[in-house]
C-alpha positions as CSV (number, residue, x, y, z in Angstrom):
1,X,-174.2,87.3,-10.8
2,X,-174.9,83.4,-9.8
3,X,-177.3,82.7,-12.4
4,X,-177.6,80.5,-14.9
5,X,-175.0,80.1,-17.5
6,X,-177.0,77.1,-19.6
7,X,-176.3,76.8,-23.0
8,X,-179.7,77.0,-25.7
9,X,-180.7,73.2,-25.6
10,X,-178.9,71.9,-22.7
11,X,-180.0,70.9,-19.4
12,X,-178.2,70.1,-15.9
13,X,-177.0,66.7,-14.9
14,X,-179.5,64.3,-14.0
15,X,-179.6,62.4,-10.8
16,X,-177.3,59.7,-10.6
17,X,-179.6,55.8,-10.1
18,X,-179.4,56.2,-6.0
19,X,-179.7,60.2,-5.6
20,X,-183.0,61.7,-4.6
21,X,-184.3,62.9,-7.4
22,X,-185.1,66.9,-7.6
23,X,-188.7,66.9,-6.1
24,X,-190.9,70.2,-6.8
25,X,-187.6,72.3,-7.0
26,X,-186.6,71.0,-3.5
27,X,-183.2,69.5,-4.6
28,X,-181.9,72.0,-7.3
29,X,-178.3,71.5,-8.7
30,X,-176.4,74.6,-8.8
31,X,-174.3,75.8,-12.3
32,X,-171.0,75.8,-12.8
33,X,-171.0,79.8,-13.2
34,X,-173.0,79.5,-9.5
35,X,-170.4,77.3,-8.0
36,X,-168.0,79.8,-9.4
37,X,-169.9,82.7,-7.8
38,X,-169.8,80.7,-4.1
39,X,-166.3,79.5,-4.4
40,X,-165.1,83.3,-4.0
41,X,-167.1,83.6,-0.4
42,X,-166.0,80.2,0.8
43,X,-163.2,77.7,1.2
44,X,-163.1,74.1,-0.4
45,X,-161.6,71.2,1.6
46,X,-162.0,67.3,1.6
47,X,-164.2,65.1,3.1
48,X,-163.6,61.9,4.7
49,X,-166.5,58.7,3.8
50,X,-168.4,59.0,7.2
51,X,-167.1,62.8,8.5
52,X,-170.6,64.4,10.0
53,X,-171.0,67.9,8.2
54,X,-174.4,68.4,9.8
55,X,-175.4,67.1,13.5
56,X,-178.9,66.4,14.2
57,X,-179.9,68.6,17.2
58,X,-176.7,71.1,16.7
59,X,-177.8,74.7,16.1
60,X,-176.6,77.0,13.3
61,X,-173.6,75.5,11.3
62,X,-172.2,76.3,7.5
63,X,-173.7,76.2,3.9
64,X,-172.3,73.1,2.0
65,X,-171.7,73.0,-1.3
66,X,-171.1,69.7,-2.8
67,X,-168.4,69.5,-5.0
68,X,-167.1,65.3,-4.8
69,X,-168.4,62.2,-3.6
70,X,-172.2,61.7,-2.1
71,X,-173.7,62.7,1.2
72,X,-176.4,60.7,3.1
73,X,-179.4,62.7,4.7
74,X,-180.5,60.3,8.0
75,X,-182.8,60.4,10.9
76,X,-181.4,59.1,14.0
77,X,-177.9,59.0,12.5
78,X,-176.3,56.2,14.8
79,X,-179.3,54.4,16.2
80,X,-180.6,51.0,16.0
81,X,-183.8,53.6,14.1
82,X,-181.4,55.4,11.8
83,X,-183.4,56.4,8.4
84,X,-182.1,57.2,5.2
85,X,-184.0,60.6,3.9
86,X,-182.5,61.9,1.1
87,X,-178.8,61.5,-0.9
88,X,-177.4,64.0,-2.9
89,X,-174.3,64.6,-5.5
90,X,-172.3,66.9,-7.0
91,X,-174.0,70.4,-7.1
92,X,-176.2,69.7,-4.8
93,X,-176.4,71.9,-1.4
94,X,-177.5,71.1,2.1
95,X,-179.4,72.8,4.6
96,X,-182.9,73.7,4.9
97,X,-185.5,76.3,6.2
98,X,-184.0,76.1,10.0
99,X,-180.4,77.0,8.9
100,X,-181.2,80.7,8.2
101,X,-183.5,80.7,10.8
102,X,-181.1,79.6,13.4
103,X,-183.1,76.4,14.6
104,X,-181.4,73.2,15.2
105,X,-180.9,70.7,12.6
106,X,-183.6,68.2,12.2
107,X,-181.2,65.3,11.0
108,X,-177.6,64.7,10.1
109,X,-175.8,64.8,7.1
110,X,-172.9,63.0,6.6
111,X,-170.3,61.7,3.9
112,X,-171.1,58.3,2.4
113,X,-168.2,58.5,0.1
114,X,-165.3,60.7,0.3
115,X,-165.0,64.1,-1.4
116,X,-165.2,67.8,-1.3
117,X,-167.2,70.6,0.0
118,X,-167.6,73.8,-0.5
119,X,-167.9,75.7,2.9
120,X,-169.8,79.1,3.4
121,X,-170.8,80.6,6.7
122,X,-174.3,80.8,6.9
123,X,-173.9,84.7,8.3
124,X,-172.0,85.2,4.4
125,X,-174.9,83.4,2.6
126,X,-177.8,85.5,3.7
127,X,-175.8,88.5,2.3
128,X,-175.5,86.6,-0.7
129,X,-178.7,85.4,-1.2
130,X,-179.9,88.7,-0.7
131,X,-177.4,90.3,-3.3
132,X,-178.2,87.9,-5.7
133,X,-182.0,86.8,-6.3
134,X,-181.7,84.6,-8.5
135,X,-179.5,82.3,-6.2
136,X,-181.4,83.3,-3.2
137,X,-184.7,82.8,-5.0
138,X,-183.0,78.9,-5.3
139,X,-182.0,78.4,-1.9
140,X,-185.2,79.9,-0.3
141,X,-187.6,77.7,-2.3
142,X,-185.5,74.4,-2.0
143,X,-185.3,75.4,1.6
144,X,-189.1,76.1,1.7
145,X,-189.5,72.5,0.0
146,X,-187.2,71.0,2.4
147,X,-188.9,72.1,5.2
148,X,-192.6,70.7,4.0
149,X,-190.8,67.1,2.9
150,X,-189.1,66.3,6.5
151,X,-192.4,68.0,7.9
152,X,-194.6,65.3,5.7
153,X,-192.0,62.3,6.4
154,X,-192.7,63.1,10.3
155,X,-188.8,63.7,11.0
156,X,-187.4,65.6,14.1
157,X,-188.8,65.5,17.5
158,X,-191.8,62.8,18.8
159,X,-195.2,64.0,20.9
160,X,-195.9,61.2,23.1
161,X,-199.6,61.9,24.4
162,X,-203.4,60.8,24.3
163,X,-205.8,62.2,21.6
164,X,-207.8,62.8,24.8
165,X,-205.5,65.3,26.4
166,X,-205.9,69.2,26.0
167,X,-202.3,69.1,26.3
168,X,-201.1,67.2,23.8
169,X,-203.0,68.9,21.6
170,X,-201.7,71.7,22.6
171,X,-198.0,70.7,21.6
172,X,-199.3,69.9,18.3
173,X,-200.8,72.6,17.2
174,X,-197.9,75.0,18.0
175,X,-195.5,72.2,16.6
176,X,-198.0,72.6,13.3
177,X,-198.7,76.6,13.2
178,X,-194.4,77.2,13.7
179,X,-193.9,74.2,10.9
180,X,-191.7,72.5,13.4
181,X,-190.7,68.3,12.1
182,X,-192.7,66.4,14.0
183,X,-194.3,63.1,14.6
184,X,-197.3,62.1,16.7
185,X,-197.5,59.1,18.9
186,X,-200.8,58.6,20.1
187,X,-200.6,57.0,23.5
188,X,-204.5,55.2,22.9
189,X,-203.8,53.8,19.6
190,X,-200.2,53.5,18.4
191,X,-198.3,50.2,19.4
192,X,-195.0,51.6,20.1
193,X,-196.4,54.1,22.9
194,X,-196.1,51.7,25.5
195,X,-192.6,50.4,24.6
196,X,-191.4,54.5,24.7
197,X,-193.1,55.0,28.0
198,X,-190.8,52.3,29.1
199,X,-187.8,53.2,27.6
200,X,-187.8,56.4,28.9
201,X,-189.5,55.0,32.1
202,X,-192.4,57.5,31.9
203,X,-196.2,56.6,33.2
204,X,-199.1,57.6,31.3
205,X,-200.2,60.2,34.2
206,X,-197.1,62.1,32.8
207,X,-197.6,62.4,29.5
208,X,-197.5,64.0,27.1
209,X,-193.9,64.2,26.6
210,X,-191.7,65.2,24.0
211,X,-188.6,62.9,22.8
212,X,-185.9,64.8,21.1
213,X,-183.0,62.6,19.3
214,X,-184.0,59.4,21.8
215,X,-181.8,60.9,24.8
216,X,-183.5,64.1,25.8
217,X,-187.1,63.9,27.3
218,X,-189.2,67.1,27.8
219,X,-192.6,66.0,30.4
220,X,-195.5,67.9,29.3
221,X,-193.5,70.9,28.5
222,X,-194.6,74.5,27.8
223,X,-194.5,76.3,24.2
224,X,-191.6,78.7,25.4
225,X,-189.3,75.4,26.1
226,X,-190.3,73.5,23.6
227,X,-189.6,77.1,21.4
228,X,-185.8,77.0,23.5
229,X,-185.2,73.9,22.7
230,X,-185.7,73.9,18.8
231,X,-184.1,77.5,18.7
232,X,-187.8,79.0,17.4
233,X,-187.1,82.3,17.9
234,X,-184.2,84.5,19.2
235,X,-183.6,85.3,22.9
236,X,-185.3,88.7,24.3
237,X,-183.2,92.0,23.1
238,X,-182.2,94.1,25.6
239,X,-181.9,98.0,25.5
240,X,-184.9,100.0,24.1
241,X,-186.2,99.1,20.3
242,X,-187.2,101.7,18.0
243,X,-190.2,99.4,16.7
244,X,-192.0,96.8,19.2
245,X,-194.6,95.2,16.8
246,X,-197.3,92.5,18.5
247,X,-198.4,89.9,16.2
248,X,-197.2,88.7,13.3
249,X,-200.2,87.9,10.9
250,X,-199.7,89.7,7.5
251,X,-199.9,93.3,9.4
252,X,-196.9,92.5,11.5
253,X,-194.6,91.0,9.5
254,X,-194.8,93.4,6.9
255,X,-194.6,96.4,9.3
256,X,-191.4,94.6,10.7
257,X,-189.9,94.1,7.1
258,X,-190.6,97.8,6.3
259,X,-189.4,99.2,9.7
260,X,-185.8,96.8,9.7
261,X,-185.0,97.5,5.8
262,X,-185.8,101.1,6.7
263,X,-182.8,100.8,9.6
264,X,-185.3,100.7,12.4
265,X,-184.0,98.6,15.3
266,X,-187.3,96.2,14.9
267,X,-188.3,93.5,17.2
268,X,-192.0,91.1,16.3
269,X,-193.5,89.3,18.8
270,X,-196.4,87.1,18.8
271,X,-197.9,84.7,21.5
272,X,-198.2,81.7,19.4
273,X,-197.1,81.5,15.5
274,X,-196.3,83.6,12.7
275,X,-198.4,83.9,9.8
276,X,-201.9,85.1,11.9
277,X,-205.1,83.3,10.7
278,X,-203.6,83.9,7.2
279,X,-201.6,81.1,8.7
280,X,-204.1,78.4,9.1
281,X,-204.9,78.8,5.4
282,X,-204.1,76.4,2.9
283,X,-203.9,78.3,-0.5
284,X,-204.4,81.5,-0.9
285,X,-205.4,82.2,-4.9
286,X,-205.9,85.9,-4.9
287,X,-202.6,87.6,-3.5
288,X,-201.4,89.6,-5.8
289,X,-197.8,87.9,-7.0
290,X,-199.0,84.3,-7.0
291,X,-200.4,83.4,-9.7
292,X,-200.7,79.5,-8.4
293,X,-201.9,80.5,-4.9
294,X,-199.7,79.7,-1.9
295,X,-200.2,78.8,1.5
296,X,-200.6,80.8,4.5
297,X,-198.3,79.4,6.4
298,X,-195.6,79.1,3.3
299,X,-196.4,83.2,2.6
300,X,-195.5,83.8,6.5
301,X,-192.1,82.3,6.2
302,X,-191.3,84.2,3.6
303,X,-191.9,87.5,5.4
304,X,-190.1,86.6,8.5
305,X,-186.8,85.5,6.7
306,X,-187.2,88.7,4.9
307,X,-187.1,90.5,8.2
308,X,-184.5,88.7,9.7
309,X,-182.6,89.7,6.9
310,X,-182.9,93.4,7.7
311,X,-182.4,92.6,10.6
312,X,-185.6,92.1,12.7
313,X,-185.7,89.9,15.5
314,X,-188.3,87.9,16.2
315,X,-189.3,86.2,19.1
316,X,-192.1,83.4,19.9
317,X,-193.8,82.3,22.3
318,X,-194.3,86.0,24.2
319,X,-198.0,86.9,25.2
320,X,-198.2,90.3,25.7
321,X,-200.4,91.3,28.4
322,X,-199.7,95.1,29.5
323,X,-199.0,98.3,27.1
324,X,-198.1,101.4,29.5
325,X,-196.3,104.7,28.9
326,X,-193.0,104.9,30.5
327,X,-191.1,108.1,30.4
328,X,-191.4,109.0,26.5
329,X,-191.6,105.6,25.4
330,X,-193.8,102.4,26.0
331,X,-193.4,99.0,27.6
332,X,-195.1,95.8,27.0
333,X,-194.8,93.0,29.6
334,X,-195.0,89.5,28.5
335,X,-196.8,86.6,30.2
336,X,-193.5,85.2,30.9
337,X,-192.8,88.1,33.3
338,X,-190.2,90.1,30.4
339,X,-190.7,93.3,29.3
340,X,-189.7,94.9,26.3
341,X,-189.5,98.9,25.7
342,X,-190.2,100.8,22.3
343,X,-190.1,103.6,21.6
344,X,-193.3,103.2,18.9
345,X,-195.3,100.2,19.2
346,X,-197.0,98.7,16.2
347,X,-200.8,96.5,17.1
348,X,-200.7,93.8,14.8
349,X,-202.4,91.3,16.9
350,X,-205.7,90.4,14.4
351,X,-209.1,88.4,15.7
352,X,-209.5,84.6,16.0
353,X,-212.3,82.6,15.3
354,X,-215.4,82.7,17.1
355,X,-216.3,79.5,18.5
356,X,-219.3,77.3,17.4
357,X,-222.1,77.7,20.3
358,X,-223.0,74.5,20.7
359,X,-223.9,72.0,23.6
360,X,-220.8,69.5,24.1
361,X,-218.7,71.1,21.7
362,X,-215.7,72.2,23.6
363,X,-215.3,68.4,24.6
364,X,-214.7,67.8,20.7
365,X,-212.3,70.3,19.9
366,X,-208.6,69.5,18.9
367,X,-209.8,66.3,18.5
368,X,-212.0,66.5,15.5
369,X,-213.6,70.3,15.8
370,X,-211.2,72.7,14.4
371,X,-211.0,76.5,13.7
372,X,-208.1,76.0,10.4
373,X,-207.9,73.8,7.9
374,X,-204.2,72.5,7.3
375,X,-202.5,69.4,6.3
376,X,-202.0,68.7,10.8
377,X,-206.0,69.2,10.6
378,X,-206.7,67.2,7.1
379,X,-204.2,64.2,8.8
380,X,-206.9,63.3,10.9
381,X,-209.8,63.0,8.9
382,X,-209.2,59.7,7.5
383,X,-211.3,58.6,4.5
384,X,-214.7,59.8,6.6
385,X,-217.2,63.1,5.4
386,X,-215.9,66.0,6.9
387,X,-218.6,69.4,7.4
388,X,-217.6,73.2,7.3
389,X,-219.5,76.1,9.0
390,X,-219.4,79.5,7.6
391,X,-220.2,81.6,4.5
392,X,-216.4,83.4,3.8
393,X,-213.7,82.7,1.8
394,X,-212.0,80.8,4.5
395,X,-214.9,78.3,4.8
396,X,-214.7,77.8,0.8
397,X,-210.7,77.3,0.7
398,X,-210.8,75.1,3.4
399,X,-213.9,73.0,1.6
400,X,-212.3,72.9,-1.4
401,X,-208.6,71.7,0.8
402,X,-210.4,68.9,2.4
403,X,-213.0,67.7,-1.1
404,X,-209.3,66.7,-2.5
405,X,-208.5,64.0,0.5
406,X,-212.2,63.3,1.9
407,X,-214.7,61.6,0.0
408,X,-217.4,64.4,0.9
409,X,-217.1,68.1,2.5
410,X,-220.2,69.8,4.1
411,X,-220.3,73.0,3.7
412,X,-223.0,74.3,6.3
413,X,-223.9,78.6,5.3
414,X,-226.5,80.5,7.4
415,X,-227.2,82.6,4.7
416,X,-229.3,82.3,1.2
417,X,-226.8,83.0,-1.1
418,X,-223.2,80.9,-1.5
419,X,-221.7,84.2,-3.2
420,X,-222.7,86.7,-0.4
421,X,-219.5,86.6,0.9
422,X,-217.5,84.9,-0.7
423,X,-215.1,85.6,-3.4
424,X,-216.6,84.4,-7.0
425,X,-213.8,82.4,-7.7
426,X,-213.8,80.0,-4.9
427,X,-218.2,80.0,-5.5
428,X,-217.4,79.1,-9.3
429,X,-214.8,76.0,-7.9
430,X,-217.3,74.8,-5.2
431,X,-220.6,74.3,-7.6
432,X,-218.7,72.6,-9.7
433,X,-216.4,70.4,-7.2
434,X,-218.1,66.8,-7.5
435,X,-217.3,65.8,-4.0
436,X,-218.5,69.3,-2.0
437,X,-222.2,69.2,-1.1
438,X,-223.6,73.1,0.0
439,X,-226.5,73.3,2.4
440,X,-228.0,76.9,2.6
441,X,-230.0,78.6,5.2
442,X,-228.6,75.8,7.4
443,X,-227.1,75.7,11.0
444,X,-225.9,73.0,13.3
445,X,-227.7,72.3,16.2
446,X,-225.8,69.3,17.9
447,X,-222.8,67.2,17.5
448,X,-222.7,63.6,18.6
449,X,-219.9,61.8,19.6
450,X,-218.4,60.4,22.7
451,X,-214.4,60.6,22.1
452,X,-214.4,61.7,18.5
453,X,-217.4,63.3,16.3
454,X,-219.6,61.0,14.5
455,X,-222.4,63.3,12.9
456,X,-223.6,66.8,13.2
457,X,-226.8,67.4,13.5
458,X,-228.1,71.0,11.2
459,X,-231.0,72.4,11.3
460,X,-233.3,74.7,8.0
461,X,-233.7,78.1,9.4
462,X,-237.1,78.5,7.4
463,X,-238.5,75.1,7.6
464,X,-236.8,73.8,11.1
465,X,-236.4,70.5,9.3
466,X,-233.5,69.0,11.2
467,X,-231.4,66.3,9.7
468,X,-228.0,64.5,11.1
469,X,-225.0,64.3,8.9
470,X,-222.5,61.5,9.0
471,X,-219.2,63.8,9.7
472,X,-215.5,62.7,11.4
473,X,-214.3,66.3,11.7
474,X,-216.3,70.3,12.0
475,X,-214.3,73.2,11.0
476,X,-215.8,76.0,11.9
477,X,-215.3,79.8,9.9
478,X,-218.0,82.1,11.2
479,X,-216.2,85.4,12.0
480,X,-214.1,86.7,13.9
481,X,-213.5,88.4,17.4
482,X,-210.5,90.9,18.1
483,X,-207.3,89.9,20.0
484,X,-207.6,93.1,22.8
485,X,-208.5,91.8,25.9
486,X,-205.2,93.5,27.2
487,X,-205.8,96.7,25.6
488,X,-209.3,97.3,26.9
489,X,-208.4,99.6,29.5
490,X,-205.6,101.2,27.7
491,X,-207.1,102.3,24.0
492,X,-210.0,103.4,22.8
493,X,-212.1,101.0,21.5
494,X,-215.1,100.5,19.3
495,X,-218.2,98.6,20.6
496,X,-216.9,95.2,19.0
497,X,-213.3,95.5,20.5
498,X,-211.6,96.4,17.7
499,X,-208.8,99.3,18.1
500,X,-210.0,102.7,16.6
501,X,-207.7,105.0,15.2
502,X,-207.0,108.4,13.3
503,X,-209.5,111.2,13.8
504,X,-212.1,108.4,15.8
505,X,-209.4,107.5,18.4
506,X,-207.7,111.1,18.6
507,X,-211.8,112.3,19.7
508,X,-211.9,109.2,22.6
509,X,-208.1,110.4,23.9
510,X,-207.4,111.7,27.5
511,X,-207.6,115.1,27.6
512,X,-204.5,117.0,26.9
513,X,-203.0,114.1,25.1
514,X,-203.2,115.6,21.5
515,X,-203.0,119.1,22.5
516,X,-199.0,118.4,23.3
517,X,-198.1,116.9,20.1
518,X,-198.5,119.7,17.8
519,X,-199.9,117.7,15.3
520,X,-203.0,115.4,15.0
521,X,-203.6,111.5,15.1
522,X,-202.4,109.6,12.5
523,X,-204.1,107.7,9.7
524,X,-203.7,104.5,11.5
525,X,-202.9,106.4,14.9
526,X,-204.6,105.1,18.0
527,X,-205.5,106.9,21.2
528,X,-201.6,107.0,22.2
529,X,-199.6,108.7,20.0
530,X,-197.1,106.5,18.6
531,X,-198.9,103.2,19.1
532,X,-200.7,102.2,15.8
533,X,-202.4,99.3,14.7
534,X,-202.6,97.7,11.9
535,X,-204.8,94.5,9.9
536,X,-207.5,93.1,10.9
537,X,-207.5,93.9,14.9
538,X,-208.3,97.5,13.4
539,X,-211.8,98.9,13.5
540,X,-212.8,99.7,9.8
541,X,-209.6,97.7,8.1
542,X,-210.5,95.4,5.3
543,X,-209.9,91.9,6.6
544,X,-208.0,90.9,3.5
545,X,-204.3,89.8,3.2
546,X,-203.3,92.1,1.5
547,X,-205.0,94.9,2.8
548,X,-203.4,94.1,6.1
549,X,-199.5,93.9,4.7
550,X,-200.2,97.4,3.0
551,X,-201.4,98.8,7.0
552,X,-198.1,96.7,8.0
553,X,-196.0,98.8,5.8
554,X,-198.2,102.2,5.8
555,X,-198.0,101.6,9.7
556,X,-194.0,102.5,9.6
557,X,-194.6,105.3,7.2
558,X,-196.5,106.3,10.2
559,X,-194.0,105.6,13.0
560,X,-191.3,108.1,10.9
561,X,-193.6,110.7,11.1
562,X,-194.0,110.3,15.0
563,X,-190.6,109.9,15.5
564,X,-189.6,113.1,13.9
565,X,-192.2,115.0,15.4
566,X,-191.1,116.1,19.4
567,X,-192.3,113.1,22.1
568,X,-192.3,115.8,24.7
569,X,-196.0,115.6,25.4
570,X,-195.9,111.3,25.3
571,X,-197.9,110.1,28.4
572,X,-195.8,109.1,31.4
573,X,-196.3,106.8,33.5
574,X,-199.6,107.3,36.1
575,X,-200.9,109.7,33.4
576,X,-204.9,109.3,32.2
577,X,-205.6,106.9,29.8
578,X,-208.4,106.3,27.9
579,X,-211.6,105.0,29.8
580,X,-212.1,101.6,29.1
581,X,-215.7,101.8,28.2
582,X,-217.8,103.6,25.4
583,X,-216.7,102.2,22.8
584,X,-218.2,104.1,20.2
585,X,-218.9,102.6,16.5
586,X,-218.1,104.3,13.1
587,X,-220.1,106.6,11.0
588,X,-223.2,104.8,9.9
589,X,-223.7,102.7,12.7
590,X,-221.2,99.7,11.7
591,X,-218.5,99.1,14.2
592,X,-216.2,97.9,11.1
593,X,-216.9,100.4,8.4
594,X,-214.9,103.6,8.0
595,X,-215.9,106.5,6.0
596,X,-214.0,105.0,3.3
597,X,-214.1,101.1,4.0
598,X,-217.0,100.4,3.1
599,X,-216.5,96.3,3.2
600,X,-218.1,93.8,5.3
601,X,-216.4,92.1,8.9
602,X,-217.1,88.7,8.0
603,X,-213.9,87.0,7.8
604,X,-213.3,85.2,4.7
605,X,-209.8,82.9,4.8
606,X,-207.1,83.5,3.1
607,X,-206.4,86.3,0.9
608,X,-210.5,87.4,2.5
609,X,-208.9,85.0,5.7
């Protein structure tokens, strides 16, 4: 084993004057007995002062080991803008979240002094890591903390655009949701905007663009190529898979680490980012394991390096937009034009948001309406009041987010109560937050604002007493609506959208259907045998984190039982589907509430999302 061999009472060698000192667990220095442990999976050879070990913009590349000398973390390694990051001694390794993910690298590392490495291929240290937990439970959080450092330092590629454009924002907020390095340069405000457009000889009509290592330029690209060019996710798998799961909020990405560690070939898709709307949340208190909380977005990594170390592949951008049968199996087309076939299909593609109805909001959004509350979102609040909408346990996490970097939060609830539906905990941390003011029985009736928001304007329900409040930013939590526009004439659904399943969906099946399978809809079943869905895009699922990973991984206990039960009776293709109408709701009258859920819709953030 790689762990550690400390003696009672000693501790490991302290950063020498000029190193980067070990920030939150970020820059750990392995033991002797760990360097031991590597040095049989690897080879050791010398370094030269100045030898490049790690390219910026390469993808892939070894684990290093240092074993003699230093090596110098940089930005822009051989530019008149090279930046010193980080610098690191002996015991220290290199890397970070993109080298098991197979992403390029974000900077270069190279030798400021001569020495020695330690050289493992990357393919040899996720079977390591995974052999030994202790040593990968130290690589994957220093990779983790990694990550979040060169995201907060604003390293890797540049977004050129105006705050103004639907675009830009755009870029940024699939930069943000995938936890890509970035760095904003806002073409209204920043002063170097102007001397990039000339350097690169771009106009502003062509913006926004993205700048990658100051010799490649990308005009106004889309999410796949921007995905292409940071290696986001792996290229599109050919040959049948015997797991196609769509979406990879909590639901999917446990169904994918359940169905690939079970020997499934596995395959997750999503049309945006990992992680879901558990993605966009920025601690999540009450999941069982974390006694600290953790994010949404840090929780999602975690799952999907699991995967991929079972061997799941995983592939974003792809929008799936069509699920047919196709003689005994299924086959979802992309918006991209691809296809993919399966012979079971997990639905794992959750709800979003609903938006805020009111008058000259859409003009506001991106800018300084949002539907998640992140550090991207928290960036551009300033030192201004920020207000929340919504009554859930989203709405109070993201208060309680923002009331530590914003003088005031807010926090806007329709209903009478602050604990109606939300969990006690985060009630108990908002009466007594200094800096979070809670209006009940309140809505908002106007924004106001030409380019950026300047107040809202809310409104008593009982007394119709309107006021304005001085706000920057609106982030809005007041439910959710399910992801199943392309499913409507395919599945049964309920009368809110939401995919029904088990006994309900096997009653709303084309005729003949269920007859041919010999046995009866599964648990979490839908109207096609061998498609399932699971999390919150469910009718009747709890809308809670962990609810959704145990549907994730109850979802492949599912897919084994199809699969060893005869197919012979699967729909082909031209066969009768469901009618896409009559959605019907569950037993007493709530389109959300099984006859053994018996928990409300409203969507609640985080571990409640």
């Amino acid at each position: 084993m790689a762990g550690e061999d400390r003696s009672p009472g000693t501790a490991p060698r302290a950063a020498a004057p000029d190193e980067t000192p070990d920030l939150y667990g970020a820059y750990p220095r392995l033991t002797p007995k760990q360097i031991r442990f590597l040095s049989g999976h690897g080879t050791r050879r010398p370094v030269a002062a100045g030898e490049v070990l790690i390219r910026e913009g390469d993808r892939g590349g070894d684990f290093y080991v240092i074993l003699g000398g230093s090596v110098a973390i940089t930005e822009y390694y051989g530019t008149s803008d090279e930046r010193l990051l980080r610098l690191h001694r002996q015991g220290r390794f290199l890397g970070e979240l993109g080298l098991l993910q197979g992403q390029v690298a974000f900077y270069t590392a190279h030798a400021r002094e001569a020495g020695e490495v330690l050289v493992i291929p990357v393919d040899r240290l996720r079977v390591l890591v995974a052999r030994d937990p202790v040593l990968g439970n130290l690589v994957l959080r220093a990779y983790l903390g990694r990550r979040t450092m060169l995201v907060g330092a604003g390293a890797g590629f540049r977004i050129l655009g105006s705050r103004y454009s639907s675009d830009t924002r755009r870029l940024r907020e699939f930069a943000a949701r995938n936890w890509l390095p970035h760095r904003w340069i806002d073409l209204e405000t920043d002063a170097e905007a102007e001397a990039l457009l000339r350097r690169f000889s771009v106009t502003p009509e062509e913006t926004p663009i993205v700048i990658w290592r100051e010799e490649q330029v990308l005009r106004n690209p889309g999410n796949a190529e921007l995905a292409r060019l940071i290696g986001l996710s792996t290229p599109a798998a050919d040959g049948d898979h015997d797991l196609l799961i769509v979406g990879s909020g909590p639901a999917g990405i446990a169904a994918a680490v359940y169905g690939s560690s079970d020997g499934l070939a596995t395959t997750l898709v999503d049309a945006f980012a990992t992680g879901g709307q558990a993605g966009t949340s920025s601690l999540i208190e009450n999941y069982l394991g974390f006694p600290s909380g953790i994010s949404g977005s840090e929780l999602a990594e975690r799952g999907v390096l699991q995967a991929r170390k079972f061997g799941a592949r995983v592939r974003i951008p792809a929008e799936a937009t069509s699920l047919e049968p196709d003689g005994g199996h299924y086959r979802v087309t992309f918006a991209d034009g691809t296809e993919a076939l399966g012979r079971t299909v997990v639905l794992a593609t959750g709800a979003h948001y609903r938006r805020l109805d009111v008058p000259g909001i859409a003009r506001l959004e991106g800018t300084s309406v949002f539907y998640a509350a992140t550090v991207y979102e928290a960036r551009q609040c300033g030192a201004d009041p920020v207000a929340v909408v919504g009554g859930g346990n989203s709405a109070g996490q993201a208060s309680l987010f923002l009331a530590e970097r914003v003088p005031r939060v807010h926090l806007l609830i329709r209903g009478a109560s602050l604990g109606a539906g939300m969990s006690r905990y985060l009630v108990d941390q908002i009466e007594r937050h200094p800096r979070v003011n809670v209006a009940l029985d309140t809505e908002v009736r106007e924004v106001r604002g030409d380019d950026t928001l300047r107040s809202v304007v809310v409104e008593h329900i009982r007394t119709k007493e309107r006021r304005a409040l001085d706000a920057c930013s609106l982030f809005v939590f007041i439910g959710a609506e399910p992801c199943t526009d392309w499913l409507s004439d395919v599945l049964a659904l309920d009368d809110e959208g939401f995919v029904l399943t088990g006994a309900e969906a096997e009653a709303r099946a084309a005729p003949g259907v269920w007859e041919s399978q010999s046995r009866g809809c599964l648990r979490l079943e839908t109207s096609l045998p061998g498609v399932f869905a699971a999390g919150d895009v469910r009718s009747g699922s709890v809308k809670r984190v962990a609810s959704a990973a145990g549907e994730g991984a109850m979802a492949v206990h599912h897919v084994h039982d199809h699969l060893g039960h005869t197919t012979a009776g699967l729909p082909g293709p031209g066969d009768d589907l469901p009618a896409p109408s009559g959605r019907s709701a569950a037993p007493g009258g709530d389109p959300h509430a099984s006859a053994t859920d018996a928990h409300p819709l409203h969507m609640t953030g985080g571990e409640g999302r």
